[in-house]
TIDRENTI-492898 format. One record per residue: residue in three letters; x, y, z of N, C-alpha, C in turn; residue number from 1. Coordinates in steps of 0.001 Angstrom, whole numbers, padded with zeros to 6 digits. Example, Ala and Ser with C-alpha at 12.3 -4.5 7.8 and 13.67 -1.06 7.14 Angstrom:
<recs>
{"ALA" {013190 -005690 007800} {012300 -004500 007800} {013200 -003300 007800} 1}
{"SER" {012850 -002250 007080} {013670 -001060 007140} {012900 000030 007870} 2}
</recs>
This chain:
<recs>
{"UNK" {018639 001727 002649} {017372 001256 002106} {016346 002374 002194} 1}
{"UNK" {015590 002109 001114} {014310 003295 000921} {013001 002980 001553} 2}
{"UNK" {013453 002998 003012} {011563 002436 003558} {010384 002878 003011} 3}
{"UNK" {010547 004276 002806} {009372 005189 002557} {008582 004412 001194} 4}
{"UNK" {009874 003997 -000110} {009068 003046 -001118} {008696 001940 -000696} 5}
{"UNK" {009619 001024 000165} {009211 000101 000519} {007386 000370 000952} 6}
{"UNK" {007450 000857 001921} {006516 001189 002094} {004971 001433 001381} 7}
{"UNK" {005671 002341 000256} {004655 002745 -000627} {004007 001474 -001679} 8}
{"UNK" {004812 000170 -001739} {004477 -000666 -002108} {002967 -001354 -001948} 9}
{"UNK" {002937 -001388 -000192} {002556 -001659 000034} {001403 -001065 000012} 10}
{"UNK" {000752 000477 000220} {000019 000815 -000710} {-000731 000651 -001921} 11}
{"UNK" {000177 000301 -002949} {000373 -000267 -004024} {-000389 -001526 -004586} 12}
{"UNK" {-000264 -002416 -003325} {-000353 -003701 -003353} {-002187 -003746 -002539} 13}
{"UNK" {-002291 -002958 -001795} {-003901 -003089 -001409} {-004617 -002260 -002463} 14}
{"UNK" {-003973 -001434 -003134} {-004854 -000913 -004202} {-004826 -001668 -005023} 15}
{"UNK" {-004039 -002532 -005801} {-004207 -003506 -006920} {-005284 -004078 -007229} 16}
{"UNK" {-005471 -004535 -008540} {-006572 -005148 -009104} {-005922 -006926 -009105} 17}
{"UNK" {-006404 -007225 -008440} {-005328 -008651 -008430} {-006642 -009787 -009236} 18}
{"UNK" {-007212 -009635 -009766} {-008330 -010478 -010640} {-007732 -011713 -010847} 19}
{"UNK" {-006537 -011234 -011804} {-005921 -012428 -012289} {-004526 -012481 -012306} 20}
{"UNK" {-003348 -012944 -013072} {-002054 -012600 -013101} {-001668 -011492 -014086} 21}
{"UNK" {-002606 -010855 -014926} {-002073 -010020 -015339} {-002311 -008913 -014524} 22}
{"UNK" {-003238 -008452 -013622} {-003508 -007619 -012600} {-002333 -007771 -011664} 23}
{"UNK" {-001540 -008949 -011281} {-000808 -008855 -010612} {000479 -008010 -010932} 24}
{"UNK" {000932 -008794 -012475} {002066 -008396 -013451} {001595 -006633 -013172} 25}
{"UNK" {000703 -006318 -013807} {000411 -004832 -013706} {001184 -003998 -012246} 26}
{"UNK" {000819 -004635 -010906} {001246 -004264 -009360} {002887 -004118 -010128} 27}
{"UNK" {003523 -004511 -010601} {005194 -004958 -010954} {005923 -003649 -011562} 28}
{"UNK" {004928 -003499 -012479} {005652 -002173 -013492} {006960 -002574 -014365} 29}
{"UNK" {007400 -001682 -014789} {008587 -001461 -015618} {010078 -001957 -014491} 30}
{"UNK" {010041 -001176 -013094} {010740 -000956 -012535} {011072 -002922 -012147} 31}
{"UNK" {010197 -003374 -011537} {009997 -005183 -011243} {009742 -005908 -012490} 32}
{"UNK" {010294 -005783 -013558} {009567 -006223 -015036} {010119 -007989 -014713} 33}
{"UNK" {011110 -008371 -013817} {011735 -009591 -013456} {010708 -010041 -012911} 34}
{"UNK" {010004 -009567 -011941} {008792 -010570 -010857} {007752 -010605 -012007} 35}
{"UNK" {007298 -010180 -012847} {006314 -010069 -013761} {006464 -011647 -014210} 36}
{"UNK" {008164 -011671 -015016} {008055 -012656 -016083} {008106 -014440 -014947} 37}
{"UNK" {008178 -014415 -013578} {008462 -014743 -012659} {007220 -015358 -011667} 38}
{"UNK" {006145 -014813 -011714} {005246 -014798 -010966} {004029 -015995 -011139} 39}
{"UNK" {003593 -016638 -010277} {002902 -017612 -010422} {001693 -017575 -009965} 40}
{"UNK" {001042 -018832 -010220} {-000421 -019099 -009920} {-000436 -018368 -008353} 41}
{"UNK" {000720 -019340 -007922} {000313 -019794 -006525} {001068 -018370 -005544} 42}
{"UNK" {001656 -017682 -006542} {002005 -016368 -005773} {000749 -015345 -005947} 43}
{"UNK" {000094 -015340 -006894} {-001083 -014954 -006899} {-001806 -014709 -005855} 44}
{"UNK" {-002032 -016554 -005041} {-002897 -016377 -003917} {-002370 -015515 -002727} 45}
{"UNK" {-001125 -016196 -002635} {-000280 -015674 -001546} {-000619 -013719 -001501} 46}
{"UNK" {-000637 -013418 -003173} {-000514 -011543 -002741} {-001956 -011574 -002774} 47}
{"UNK" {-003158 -011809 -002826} {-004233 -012160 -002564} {-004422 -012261 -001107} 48}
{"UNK" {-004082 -013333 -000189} {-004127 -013015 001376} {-003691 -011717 001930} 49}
{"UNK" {-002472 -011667 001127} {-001721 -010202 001919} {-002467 -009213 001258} 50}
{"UNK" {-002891 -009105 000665} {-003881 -007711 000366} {-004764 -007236 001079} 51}
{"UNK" {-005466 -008762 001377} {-006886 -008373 002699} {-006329 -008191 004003} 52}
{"UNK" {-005494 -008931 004292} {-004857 -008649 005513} {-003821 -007059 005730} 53}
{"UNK" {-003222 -006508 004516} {-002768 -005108 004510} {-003820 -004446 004597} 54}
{"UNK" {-005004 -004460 003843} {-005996 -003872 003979} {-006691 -003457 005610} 55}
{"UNK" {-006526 -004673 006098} {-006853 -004336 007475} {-006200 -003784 008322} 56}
{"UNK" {-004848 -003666 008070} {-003781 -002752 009140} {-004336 -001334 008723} 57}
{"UNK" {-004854 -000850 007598} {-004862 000492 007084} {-005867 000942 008080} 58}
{"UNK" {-007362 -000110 007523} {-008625 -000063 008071} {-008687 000418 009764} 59}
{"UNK" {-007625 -000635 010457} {-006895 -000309 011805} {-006915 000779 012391} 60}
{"UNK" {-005671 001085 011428} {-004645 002659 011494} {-005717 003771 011690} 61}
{"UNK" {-006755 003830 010838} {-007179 004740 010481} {-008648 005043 011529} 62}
{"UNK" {-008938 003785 012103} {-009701 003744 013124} {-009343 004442 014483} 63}
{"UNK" {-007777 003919 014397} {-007023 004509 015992} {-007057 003199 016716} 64}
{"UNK" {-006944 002278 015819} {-006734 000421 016614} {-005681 000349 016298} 65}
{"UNK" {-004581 001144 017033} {-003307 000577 016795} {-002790 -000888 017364} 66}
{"UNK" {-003455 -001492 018340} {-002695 -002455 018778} {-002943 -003200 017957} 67}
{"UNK" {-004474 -003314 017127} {-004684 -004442 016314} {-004232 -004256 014933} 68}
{"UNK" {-003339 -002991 014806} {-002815 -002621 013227} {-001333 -003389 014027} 69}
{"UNK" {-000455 -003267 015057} {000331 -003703 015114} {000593 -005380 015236} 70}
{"UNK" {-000720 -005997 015937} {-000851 -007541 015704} {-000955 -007743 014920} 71}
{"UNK" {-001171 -007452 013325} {-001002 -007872 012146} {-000396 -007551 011306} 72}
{"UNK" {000177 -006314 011674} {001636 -006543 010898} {002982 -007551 011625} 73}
{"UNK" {002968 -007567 012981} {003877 -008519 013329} {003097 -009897 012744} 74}
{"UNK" {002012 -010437 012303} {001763 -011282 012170} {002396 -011739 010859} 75}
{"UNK" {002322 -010974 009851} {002601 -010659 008521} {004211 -010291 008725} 76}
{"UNK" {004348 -009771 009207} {006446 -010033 009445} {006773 -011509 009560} 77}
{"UNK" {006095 -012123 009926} {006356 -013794 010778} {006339 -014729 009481} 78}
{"UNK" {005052 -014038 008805} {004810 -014595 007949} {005510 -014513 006182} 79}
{"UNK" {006195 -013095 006605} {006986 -013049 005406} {008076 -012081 005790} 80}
{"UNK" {008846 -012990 006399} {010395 -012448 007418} {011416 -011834 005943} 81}
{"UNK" {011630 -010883 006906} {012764 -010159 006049} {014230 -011162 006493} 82}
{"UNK" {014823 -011263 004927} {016499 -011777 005101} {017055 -011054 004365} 83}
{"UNK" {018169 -010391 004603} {018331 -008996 003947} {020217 -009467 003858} 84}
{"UNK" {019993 -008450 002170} {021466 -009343 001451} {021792 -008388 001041} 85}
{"UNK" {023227 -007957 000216} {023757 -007242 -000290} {024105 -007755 -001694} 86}
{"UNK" {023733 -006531 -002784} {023483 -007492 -004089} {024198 -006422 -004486} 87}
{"UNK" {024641 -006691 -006056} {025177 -005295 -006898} {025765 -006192 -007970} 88}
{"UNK" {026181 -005143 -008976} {027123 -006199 -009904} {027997 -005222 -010364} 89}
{"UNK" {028770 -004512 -009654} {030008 -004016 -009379} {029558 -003471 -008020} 90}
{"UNK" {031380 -002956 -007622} {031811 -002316 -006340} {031006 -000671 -005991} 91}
{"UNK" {030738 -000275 -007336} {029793 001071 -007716} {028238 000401 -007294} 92}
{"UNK" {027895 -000321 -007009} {026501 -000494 -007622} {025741 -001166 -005962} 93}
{"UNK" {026314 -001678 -005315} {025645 -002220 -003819} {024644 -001535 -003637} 94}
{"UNK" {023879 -002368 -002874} {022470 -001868 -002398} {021735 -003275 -001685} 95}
{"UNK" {021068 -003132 -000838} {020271 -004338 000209} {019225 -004803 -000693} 96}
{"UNK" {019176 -006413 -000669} {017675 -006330 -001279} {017128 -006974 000560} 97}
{"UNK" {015884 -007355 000464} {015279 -007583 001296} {014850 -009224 001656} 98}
{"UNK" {015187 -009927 000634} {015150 -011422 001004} {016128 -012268 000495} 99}
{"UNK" {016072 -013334 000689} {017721 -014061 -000058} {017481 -014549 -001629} 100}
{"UNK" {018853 -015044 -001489} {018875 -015285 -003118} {017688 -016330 -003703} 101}
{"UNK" {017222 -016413 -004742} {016296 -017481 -005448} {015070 -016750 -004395} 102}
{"UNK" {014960 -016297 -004055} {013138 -016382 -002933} {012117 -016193 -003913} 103}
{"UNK" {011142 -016702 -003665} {010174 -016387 -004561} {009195 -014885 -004736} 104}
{"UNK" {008546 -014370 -005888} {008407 -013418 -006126} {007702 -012912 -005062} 105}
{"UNK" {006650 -013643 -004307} {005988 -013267 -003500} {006422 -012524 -002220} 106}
{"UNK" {007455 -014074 -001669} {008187 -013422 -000785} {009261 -012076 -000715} 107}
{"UNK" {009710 -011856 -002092} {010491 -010824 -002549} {009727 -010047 -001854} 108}
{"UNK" {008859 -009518 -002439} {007822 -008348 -003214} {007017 -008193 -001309} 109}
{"UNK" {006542 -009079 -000581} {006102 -009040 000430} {006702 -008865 001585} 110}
{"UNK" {007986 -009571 001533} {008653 -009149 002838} {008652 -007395 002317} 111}
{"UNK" {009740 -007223 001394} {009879 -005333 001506} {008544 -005059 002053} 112}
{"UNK" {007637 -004887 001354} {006201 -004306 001684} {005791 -004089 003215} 113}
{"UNK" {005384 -005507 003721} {005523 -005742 005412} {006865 -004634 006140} 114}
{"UNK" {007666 -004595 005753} {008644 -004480 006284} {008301 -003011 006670} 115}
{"UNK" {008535 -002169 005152} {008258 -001196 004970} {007030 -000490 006009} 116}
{"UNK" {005772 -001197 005484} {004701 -000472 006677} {004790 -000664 007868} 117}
{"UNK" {005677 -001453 007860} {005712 -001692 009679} {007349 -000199 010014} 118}
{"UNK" {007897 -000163 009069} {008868 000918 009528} {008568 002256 010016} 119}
{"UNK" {007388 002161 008734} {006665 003670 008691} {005579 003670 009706} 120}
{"UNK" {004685 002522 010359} {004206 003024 011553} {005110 003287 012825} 121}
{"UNK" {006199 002423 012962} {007030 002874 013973} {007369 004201 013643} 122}
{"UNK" {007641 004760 012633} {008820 005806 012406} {007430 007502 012379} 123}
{"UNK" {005759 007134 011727} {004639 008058 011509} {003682 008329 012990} 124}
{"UNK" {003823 006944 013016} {002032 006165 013686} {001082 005789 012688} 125}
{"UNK" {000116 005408 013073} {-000923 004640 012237} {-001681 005849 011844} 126}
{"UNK" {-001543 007014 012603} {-002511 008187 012013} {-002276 008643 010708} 127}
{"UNK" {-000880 008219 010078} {-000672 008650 008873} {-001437 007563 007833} 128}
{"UNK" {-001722 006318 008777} {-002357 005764 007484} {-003849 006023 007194} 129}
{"UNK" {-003974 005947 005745} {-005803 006554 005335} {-006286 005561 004520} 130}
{"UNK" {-007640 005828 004443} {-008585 005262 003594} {-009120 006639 002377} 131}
{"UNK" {-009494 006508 001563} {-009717 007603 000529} {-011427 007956 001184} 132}
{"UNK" {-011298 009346 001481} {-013084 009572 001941} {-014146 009878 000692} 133}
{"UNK" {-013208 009703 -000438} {-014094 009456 -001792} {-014911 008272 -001831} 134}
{"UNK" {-016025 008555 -001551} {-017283 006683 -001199} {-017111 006197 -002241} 135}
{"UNK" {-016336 006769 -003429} {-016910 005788 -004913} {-015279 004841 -004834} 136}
{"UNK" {-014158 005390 -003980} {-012739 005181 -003974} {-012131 003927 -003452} 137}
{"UNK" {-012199 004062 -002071} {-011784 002852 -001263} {-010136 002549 -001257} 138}
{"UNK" {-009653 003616 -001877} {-007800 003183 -001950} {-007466 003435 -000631} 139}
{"UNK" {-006492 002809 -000505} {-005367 003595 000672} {-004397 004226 000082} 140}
{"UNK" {-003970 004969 000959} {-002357 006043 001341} {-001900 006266 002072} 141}
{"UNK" {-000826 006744 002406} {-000152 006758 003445} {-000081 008697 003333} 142}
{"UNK" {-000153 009306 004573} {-000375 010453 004629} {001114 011384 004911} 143}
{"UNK" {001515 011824 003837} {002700 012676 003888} {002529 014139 004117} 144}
{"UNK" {001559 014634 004326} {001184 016244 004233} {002209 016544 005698} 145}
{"UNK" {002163 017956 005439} {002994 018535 006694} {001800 017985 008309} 146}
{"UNK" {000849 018172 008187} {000410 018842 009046} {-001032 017428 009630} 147}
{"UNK" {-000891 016091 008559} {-001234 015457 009010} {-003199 015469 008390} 148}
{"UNK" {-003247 015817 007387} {-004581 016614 007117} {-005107 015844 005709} 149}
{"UNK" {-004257 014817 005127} {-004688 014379 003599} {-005929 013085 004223} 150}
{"UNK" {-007095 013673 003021} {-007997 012718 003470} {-008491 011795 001927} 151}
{"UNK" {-007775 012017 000629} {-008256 011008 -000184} {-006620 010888 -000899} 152}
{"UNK" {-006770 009670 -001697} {-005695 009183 -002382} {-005449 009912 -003333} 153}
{"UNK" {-005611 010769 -003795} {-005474 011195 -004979} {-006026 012670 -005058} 154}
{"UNK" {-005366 013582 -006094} {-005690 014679 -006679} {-007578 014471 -007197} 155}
{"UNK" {-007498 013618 -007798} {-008774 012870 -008954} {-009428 013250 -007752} 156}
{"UNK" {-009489 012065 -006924} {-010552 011500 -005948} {-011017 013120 -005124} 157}
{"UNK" {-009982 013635 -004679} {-010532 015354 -003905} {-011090 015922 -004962} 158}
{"UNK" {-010754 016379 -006089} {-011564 017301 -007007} {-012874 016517 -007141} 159}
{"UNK" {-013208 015459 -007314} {-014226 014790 -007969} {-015155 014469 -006827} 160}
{"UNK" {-015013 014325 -005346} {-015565 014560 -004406} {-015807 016296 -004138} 161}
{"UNK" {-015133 016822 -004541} {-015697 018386 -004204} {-016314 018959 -004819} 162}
{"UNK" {-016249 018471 -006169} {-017158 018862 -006743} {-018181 018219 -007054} 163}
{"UNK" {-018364 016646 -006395} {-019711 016262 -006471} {-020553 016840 -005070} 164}
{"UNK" {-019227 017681 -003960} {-020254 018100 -002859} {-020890 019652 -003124} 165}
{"UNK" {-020223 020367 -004216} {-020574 021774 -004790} {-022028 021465 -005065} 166}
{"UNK" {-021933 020647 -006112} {-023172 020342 -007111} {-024570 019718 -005935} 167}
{"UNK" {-024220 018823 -005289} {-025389 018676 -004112} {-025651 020446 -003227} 168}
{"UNK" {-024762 021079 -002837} {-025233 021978 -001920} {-025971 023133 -003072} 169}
{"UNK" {-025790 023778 -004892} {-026163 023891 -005406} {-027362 023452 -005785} 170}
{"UNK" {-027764 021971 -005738} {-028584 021777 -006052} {-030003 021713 -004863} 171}
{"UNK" {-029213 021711 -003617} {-030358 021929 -002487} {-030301 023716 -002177} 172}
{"UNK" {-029973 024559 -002847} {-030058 025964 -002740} {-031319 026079 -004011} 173}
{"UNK" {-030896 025717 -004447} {-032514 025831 -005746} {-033519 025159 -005408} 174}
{"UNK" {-033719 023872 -004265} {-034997 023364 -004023} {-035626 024398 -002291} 175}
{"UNK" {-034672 024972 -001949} {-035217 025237 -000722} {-035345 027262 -001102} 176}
{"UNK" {-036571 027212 -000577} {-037525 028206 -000760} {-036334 029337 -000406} 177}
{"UNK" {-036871 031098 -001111} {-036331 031868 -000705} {-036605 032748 000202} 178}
</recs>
């Protein structure tokens, strides 16, 4: 199994625009195009709780509250327990999914997720998890750099913060006297 995506799901899933069900369908992609055609009102809410509540393990992590990033992801394990199966449709093709047969999309899609961030704080620490220091941003990520040093989600978000901090120190070099 691929924790690291698993994982990244979950990412994924606190950045989402979850407005409505097509915001959700959107979280799905090409790759989940099955949970898309699949997905309900009432799974809606369900990835709706788990968003604010992933949100707060990050918020956690990134504070250095690990015990309280780890009370809620075990809380959120409890709450969306991994049952883990072996699926394929040939002898070439096996691979684990993460919940049993028929489960609903939510639980699909949530146990991996849970699962996942809880692998990757055992396997990182919580220091790898971030908040984007872009103020206009607010995403999370999970921090893969060598050295432990990524501070926004994105390529976008660093250029567009650096260069909105160029343009302020530029622009206080022209108001302050020579």
């Amino acid at each position: 199994m691929n924790f690291d995506a698993y994982a990244r799901t979950a990412v994924e899933l606190v950045n989402a625009g979850l407005g409505d069900l097509d915001g959700l369908r959107a979280l799905f992609g090409d790759e989940l195009a099955w949970m898309s055609a699949e997905v309900t009102e009432k799974d809606l809410a369900v990835f709706r709780r788990a968003q604010r509540r992933l949100r707060d393990v990050f918020e956690y992590g990134t504070s250095g509250r690990d015990t309280e990033a780890v009370t809620e992801l075990n809380a959120l394990l409890e709450a969306h327990p991994v049952q883990p199966r072996i699926s394929g449709h040939d002898a070439s093709d096996w691979h684990m999914h993460v919940t049993s047969r028929g489960a609903s999309v939510s639980a699909e899609f949530l146990a991996g997720a849970v699962w996942g961030l809880s692998v990757w704080l055992c396997e990182y620490g919580s220091a790898r998890f971030g908040i984007c220091a872009d103020e206009r941003c607010g995403n999370v990520y999970l921090d893969t750099s060598s050295n432990n040093c990524r501070r926004f989600c994105s390529e976008r978000c660093a250029t567009r913060s650096h260069v909105a901090a160029h343009r302020a120190r530029k622009r206080a070099a022209t108001l302050t006297p020579a």
